[in-house]
C-alpha positions in Angstrom: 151.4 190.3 79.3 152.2 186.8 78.1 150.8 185.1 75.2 147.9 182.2 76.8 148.9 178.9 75.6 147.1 176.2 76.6 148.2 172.2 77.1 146.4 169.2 77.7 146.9 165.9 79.0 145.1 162.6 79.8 146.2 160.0 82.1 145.6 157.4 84.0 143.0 154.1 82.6 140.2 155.1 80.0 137.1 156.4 80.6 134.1 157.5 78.3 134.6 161.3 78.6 138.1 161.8 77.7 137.8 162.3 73.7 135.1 164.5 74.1 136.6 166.9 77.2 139.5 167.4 74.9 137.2 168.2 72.2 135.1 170.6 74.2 138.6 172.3 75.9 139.6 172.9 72.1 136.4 173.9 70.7 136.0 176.3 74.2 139.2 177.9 74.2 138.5 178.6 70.4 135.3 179.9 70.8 136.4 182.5 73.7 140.2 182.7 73.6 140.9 181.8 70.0 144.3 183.5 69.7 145.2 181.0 72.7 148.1 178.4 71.4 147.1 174.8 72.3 149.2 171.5 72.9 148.8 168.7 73.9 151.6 166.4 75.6 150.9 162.5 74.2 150.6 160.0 76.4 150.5 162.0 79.6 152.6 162.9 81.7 155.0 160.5 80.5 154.9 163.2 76.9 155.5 166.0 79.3 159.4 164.6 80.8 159.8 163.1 77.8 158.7 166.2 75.9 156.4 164.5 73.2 153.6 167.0 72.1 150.9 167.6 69.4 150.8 170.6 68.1 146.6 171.3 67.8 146.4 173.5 65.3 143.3 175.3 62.7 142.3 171.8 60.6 142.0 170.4 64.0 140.6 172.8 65.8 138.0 173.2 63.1 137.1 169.1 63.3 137.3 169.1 67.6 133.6 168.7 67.9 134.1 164.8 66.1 136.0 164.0 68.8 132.9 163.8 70.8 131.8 160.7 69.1 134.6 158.4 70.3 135.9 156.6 73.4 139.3 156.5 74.5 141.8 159.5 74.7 142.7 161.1 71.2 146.1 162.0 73.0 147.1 158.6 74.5 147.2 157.9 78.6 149.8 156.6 80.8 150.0 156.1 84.6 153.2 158.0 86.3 153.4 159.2 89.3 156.3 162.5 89.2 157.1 162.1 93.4 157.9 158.5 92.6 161.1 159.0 91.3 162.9 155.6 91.3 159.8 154.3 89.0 160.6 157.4 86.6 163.8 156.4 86.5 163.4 152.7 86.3 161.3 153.7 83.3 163.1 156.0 81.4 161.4 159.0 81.7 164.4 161.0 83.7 167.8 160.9 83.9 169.2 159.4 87.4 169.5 161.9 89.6 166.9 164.3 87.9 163.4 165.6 90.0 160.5 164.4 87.9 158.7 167.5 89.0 161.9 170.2 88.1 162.0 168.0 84.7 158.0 168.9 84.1 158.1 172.4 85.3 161.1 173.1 83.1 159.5 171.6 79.8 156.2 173.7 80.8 158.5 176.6 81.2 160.1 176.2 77.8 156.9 175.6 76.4 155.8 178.8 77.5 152.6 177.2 78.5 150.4 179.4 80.9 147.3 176.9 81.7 147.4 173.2 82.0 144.9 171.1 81.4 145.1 167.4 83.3 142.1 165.3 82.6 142.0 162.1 84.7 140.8 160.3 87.9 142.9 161.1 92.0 146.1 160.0 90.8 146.3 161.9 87.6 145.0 165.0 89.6 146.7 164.4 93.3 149.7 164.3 90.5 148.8 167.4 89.1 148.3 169.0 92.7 152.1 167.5 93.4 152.8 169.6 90.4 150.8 172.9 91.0 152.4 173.1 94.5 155.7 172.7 92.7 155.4 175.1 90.3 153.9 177.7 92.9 156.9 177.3 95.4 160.1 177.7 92.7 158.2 180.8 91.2 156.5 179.3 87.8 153.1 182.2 86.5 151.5 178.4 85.5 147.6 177.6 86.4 146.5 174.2 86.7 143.3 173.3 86.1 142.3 169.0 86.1 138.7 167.5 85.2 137.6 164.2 87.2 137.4 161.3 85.2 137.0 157.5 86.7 134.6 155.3 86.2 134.3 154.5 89.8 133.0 157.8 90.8 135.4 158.0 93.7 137.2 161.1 94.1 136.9 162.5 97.2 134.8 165.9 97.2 133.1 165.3 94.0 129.4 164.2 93.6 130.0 162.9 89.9 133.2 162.1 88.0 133.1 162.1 84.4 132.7 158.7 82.4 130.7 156.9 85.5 127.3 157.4 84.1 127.9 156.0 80.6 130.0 153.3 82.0 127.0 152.0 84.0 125.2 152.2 80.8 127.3 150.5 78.7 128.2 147.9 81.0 124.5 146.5 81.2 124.4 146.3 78.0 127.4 143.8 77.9 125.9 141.9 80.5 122.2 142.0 78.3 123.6 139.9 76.0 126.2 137.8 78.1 123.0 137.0 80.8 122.1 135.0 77.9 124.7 132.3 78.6 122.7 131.1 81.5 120.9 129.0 78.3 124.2 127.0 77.0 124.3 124.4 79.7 122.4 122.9 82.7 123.7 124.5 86.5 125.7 127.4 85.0 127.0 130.0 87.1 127.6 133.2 85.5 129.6 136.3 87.4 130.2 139.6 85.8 133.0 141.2 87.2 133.1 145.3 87.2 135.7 147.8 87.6 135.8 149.5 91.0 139.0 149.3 93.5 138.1 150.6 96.5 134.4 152.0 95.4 131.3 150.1 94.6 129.2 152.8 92.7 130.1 151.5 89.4 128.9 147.5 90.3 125.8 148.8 92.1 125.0 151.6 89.3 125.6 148.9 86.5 123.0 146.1 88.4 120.7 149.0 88.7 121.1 150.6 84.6 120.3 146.4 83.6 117.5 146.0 86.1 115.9 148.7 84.3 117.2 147.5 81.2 115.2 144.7 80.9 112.8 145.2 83.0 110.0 146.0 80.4 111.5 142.8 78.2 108.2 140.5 76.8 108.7 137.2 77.2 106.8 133.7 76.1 105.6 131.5 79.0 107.2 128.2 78.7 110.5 129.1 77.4 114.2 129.5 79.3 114.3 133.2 78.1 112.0 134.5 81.0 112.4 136.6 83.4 114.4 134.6 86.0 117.3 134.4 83.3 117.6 138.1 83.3 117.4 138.4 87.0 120.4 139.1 89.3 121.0 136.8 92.4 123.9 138.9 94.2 125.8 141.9 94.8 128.8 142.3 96.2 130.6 145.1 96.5 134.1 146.5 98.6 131.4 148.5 100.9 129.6 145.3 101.7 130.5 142.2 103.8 128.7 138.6 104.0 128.7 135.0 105.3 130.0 132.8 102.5 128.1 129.7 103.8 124.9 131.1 104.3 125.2 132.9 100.9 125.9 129.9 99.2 122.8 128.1 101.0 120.7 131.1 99.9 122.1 130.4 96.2 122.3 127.0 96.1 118.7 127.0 96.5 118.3 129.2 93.6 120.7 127.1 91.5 118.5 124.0 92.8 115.3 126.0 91.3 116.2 127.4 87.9 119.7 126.1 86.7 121.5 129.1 86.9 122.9 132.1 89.0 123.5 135.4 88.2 126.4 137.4 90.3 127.6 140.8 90.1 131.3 141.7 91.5 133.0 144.5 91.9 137.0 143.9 91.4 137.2 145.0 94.7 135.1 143.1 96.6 136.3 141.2 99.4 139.8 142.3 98.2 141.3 142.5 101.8 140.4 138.9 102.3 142.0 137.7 99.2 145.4 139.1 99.9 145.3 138.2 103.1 145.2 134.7 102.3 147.4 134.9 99.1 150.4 136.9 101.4 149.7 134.0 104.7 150.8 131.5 101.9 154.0 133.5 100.9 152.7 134.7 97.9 154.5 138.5 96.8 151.5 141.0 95.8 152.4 143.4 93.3 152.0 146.7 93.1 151.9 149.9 90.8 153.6 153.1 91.0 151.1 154.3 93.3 151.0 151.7 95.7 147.9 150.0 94.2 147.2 146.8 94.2 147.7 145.2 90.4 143.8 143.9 90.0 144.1 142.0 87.4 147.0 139.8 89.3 144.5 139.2 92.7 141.6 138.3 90.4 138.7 138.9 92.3 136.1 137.5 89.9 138.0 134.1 89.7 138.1 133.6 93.4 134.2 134.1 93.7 134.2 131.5 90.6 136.7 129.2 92.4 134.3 129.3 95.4 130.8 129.7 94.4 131.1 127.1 91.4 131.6 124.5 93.8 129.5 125.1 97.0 126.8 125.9 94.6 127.6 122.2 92.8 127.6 124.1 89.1 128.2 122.3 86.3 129.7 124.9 84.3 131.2 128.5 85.1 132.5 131.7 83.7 133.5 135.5 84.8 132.9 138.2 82.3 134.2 141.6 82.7 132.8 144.6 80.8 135.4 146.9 82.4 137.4 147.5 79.3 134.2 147.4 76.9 132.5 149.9 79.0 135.7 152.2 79.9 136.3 152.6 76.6 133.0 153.7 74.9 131.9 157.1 73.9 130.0 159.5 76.6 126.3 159.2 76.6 123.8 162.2 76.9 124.5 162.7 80.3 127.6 162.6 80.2 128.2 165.2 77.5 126.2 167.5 79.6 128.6 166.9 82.7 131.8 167.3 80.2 130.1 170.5 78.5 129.7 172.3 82.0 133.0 171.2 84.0 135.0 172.2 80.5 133.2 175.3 80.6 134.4 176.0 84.1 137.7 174.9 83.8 138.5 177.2 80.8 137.2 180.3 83.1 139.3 179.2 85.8 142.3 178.8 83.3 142.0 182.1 82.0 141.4 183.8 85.2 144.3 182.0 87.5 142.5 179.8 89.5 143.8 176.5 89.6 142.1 173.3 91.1 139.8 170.4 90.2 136.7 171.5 88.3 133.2 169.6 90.3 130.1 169.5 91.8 131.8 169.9 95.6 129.7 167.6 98.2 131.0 169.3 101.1 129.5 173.1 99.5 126.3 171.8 99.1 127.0 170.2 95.1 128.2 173.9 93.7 130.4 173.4 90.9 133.6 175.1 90.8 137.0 174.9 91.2 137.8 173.0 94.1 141.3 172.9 96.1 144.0 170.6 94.8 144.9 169.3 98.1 141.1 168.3 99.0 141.1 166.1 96.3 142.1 162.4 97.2 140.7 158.9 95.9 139.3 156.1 97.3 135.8 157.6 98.1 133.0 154.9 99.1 130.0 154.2 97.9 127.3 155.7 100.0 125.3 152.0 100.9 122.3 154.7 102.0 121.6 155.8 99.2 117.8 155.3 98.0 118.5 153.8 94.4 120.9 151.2 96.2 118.5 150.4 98.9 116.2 149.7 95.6 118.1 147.6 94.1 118.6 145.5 97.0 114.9 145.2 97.8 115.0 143.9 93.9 117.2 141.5 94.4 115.9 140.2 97.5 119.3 139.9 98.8 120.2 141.1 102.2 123.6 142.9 103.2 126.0 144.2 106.2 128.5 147.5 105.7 132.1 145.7 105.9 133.6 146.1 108.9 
């Protein structure tokens, strides 16, 4: 019988759960299967073509649980896709002519690992289901197991991706203290701009972790620090569609009242729109190397700004976007309890041959287990019916139409 040894990666963007799942897969695997060899592959699965690895060995197996107190990945991230092989050549990390997925299954092979470990959102795992199916039809004994992290909580079956809840969390309080700009000039539009493609969750659960944030705030009658500064005037999210001149009459009103508003945008929100016009005017969208959109080139938060600041008459503007603040933070509670129970499962499932994606699947009622590799795709929407949403709405006062 083959020796187990065990290798981890991390890819894709941050997320607050990825230090501490590679602590807890460390400080599992020692606990029930410590004569199991561990590595991890840096950076990816750039590290696993490229064949860069840490060896974990007994100092830092001994010192895994401190890895629970950081953000980030303690093995490094990168975003490759292993069927895209022109961009894996383009980049360096293959030889022309060369399969990304032969090159990774021969490295795994040589490694003599036996379980793989990929911790990351659809692409990192859709990757590693690319891989598994790989490794299954040329006749690699190799069991893949991934964990779900993304901050938008959209990976199609799973209830609740790791790094979603504490990103919520952490993103309100950003926006505690930037709400607090609203006081530096007269007619001041502030928008804060949150991560989320294609989903909403992460925009809707952020509005609703600073709602209760400060709702319980004391404030001193007479003062600009009252309640109205802390309040949000819109939502607006990828699910969601609206009128942009009766929006900006309902706002202007409120600008016309207090001196401020108070927006929050998902980066995905009217995204459609926005390269529709950009691409009518001849303008080349770029994309990744799997076929996304590059965010941060369409610039959703600056096109609300670009519009908003000037139907609403503002004197002054700004976007602020928590995304990489909150990505990059260490899990909270509730997080550490997700990470604790899907590591848990994913080491049983590495040790007893069953690969797939380690979740709470929606479509078996919210058991957690080990669900399929090719179920698992991205791009999941955010469920407007669901009764925290339909709360914050009511909150805000702000009515709202599913995009078409």
């Amino acid at each position: 019988m083959a020796k187990t040894k065990v290798a981890l990666l991390t890819a894709g963007g941050l997320a607050p759960c990825l230090s501490s799942a590679v602590g807890g897969l460390i400080e599992r695997y020692t606990d029930i299967a410590p004569d199991a060899d561990i590595i991890a592959y840096k950076s990816g699965y750039r590290g696993l073509l490229m064949d860069y690895k840490i060896e974990i060995n007994q100092h830092m197996r001994e010192q895994a649980h401190v890895l629970h107190r950081y953000g980030g990945s303690p093995i490094g991230n990168s975003r490759v896709k292993l069927t895209n092989v022109a961009d894996c050549v383009k980049r360096g990390l293959i030889k022309e002519g060369q399969n990304p997925l032969q090159v990774a299954a021969e490295r795994l092979a040589a490694d003599g690992i036996t379980i793989l470990h990929t911790i990351g959102g659809d692409d990192t795992n859709t990757t590693a289901a690319d891989l598994a199916a790989y490794l299954g039809a040329n006749g690699y004994d190799l069991t893949v197991v991934g964990l779900p992290k993304t901050v938008d909580n959209d990976v199609v079956p799973i209830k609740q991706s790791l790094g979603a809840w504490t990103a919520a969390e952490v993103g309100a309080r950003f926006f505690d203290n930037v709400s607090n700009e609203q006081s530096a000039a007269p007619r001041t539009l502030v928008i804060h701009e949150v991560m989320g493609r294609h989903c909403g969750w992460l925009t809707a659960a952020t509005a609703r972790a600073y709602i209760q944030r400060v709702k319980h705030n004391e404030y001193v009658e007479g003062f600009m620090m009252n309640e109205a500064l802390k309040n949000i005037d819109g939502l607006y999210l990828p699910e969601t569609h609206f009128d942009m001149e009766s929006e900006a009459e309902r706002l202007k009103e409120m600008m016309d009242k207090t001196g401020f508003v108070t927006l929050f945008v998902s980066e995905g929100a009217c995204m459609d729109e926005i390269i529709a016009d950009r691409e009518a005017a001849g303008e080349e969208i770029k994309r990744d190397a799997f076929g996304h959109v590059q965010l941060d080139k369409i610039n959703v938060g600056g096109w609300f700004q670009q519009h908003f600041a000037k139907l609403l008459q503002a004197e002054r503007s700004m976007v602020q976007k928590s995304g990489y603040y909150a990505r990059s933070a260490p899990a909270n509670y509730e997080d550490l309890r997700l990470i604790q129970s899907m590591v848990d499962l994913a080491v049983e499932s590495g040790l007893n041959g069953v690969s797939g994606v380690t979740g709470h699947d929606e479509d078996q009622g919210g058991k957690l287990r080990a669900i399929e590799f090719p179920r698992i795709k991205g791009g999941k929407a955010f469920d407007l019916n669901t009764p925290w949403f339909k709360d914050v709405m009511d909150h805000l006062g702000q009515k709202f139409r599913p995009a078409a």
